[in-house]
N, C-alpha and C positions, 0 to 999 in steps of 0.2 A: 385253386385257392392258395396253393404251397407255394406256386409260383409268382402270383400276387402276392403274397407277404414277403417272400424273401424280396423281390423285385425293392419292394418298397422298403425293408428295411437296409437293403443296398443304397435308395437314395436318402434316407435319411440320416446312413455313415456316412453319405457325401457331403450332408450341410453341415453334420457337426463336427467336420473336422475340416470345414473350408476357410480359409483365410475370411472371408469378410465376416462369416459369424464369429471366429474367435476375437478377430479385432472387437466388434459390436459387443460381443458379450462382456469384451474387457472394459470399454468404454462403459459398459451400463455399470459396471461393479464401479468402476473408479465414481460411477456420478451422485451413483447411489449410496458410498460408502461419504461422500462429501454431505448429500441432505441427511443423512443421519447425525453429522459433526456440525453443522448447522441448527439441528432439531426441527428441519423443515419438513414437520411427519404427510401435509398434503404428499408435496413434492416425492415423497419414500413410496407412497400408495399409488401415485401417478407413473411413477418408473415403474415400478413393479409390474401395474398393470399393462402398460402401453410401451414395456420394452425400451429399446433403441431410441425411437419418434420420443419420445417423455425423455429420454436422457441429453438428446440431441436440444432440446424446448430449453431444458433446464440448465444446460450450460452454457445460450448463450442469454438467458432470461435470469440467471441467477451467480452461477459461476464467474461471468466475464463482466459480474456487476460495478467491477473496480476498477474504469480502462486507463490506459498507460497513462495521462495525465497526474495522478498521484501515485502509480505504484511505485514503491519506492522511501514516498514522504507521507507514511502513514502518520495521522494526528495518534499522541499515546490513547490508549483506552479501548474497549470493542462498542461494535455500533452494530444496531439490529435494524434493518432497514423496517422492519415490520411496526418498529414503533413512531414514523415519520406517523402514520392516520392518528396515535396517540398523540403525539407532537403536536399536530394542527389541531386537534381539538380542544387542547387542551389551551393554546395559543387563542383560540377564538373566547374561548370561555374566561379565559384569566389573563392575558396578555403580556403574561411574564417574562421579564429579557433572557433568564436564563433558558426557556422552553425555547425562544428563537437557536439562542447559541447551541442547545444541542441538536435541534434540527440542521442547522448549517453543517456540525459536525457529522452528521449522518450524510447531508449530500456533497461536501467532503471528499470521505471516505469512498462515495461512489463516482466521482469524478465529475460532479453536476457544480461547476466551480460557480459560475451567473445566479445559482438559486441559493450556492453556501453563502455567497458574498452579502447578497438580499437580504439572508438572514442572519447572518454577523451584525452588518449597517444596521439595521431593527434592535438588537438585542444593544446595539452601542447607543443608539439613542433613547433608549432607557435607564442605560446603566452604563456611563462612559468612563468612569474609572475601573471599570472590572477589567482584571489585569489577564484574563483568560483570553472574554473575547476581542480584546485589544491585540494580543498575541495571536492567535487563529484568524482574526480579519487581515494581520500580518501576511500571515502564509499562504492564507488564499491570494492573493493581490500577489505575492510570490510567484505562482503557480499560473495565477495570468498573465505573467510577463510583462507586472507592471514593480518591479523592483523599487522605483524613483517612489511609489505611493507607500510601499512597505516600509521602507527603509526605518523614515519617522517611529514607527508602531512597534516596530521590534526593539531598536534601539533603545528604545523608553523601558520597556518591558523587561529587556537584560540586564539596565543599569539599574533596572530595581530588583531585580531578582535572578542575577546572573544563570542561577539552578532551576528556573524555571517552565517545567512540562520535562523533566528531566536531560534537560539539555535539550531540545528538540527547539526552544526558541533559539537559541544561540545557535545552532547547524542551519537554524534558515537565517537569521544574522548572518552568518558567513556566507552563505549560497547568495544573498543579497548584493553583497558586495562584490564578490567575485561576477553577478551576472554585472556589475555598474564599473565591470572594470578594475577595479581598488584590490587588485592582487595584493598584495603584502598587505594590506588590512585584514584582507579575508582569509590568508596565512595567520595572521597571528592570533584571529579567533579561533578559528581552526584546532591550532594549536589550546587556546584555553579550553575546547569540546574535550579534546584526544588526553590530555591530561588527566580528565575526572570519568570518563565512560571510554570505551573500546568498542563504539559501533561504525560496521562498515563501512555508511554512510557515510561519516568523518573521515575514516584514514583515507578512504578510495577517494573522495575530490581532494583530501588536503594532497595525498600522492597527485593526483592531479596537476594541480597548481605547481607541486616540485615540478616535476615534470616542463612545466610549462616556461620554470622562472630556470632552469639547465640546473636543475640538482638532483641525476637519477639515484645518487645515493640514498638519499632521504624518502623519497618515493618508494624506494625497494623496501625499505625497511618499513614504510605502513604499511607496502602490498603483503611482504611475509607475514605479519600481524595478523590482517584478514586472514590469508588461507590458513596459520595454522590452528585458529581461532575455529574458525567457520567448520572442521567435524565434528567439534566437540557440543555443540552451541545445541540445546533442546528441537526437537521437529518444530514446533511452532513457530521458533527463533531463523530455522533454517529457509522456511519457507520465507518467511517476511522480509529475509536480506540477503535471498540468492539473486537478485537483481545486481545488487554491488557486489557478491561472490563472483558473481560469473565477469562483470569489469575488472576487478582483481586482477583475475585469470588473465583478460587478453592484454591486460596492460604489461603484469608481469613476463607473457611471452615475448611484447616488442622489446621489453628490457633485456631480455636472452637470461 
């Protein structure tokens, strides 16, 4: 029996210190420690109990629920995907433009750009002066790389409200122009973004466009902006604009 237990507590030093469970066990912490920040308590009770298999589910079922299509260009505000069933029901029952708009914004958010768009259009044809979803059916139509349909919507939206979504309609103003060509336009809104806010977003395309138009000077000087911004900047903050930290970076090293 002495030899049977020692036996087996030899192979149980071998799992717990073998590279695929430390990595696994890391991953479960990392996935687990995110449904907690989430509040997604199923998803907390599903890892816990089903290990790795529930961590591995939940990251690409939950975690990767925002793919590269928008990261980057998040709309301002948090969205809980859990309230799309509220959303529709509530849409079916009262058919209110605003319930469309924030469901658009939820699929948005998740990169479902054909079902935000759906619900943009819907909440616009109830309510075509609302200066929100005239803005966001902007960005989307942005984001489909249909800049020529945008252009209109945003335009309208900044000349009446140059501050509005906190800059975030004017950075897709810019990003508009710039996809339609119109460099020195999209420079000089650029410019009215980087003047009133300091987000990445802003300096990393307006460096950009330097970049592009032969002025590394001016580029370096929003890339510095970024990096020495980007330690100080809250975790929440860090996460949301290490996409254009990390541009910064490779831009700044071709600059030398």
């Amino acid at each position: 029996m002495l030899a049977i237990s020692i036996t087996d507590f030899g192979s149980w030093q071998y799992v717990l210190t073998s590279p695929a469970f430390l990595i696994g066990t890391a991953f479960q912490i990392w996935m687990l420690v995110d449904a907690i920040r989430r509040r997604e308590w199923m998803w907390v009770v599903f890892i816990l109990a089903f290990s790795v298999f529930a961590s591995i589910w939940y990251y690409f079922y939950v975690y990767r629920d925002a793919p590269s299509a928008t990261r980057g260009f998040e709309l301002p505000g948090a969205h809980d995907r859990r309230r799309i069933k509220e959303l529709q029901a509530q849409i079916y029952h009262l058919d209110k433009p605003h319930h469309y708009f924030q469901l658009g914004d939820i699929f948005f958010q998740q990169g479902k750009l054909d079902k935000a768009e759906s619900c943009y259009r819907s909440a616009l044809e109830r309510d075509p002066q609302d200066i929100d979803i005239r803005a966001h059916l902007g960005q989307c139509l942005l984001r489909r790389k249909r800049p020529g349909e945008a252009r209109p919507l945003l335009e309208a939206v900044c000349a009446e409200n140059p501050k509005h979504d906190y800059g975030h309609s004017l950075m897709a103003l810019a990003e508009t122009l710039a996809a339609l060509g119109e460099t020195d336009s999209a420079i000089a809104v650029w410019r009215r973004v980087t003047d009133n806010h300091s987000y990445p977003r802003a300096r990393v395309q307006l460096a950009e466009l330097y970049l592009l138009t032969k002025q590394p000077e001016l580029a370096r000087t929003e890339l510095q902006e970024v990096l020495a911004d980007a330690p100080h900047a809250p975790a929440f903050q860090r996460k949301r604009e290490r996409v254009w930290v990390r541009r910064a970076k490779k831009l700044a090293r071709q600059l030398g």
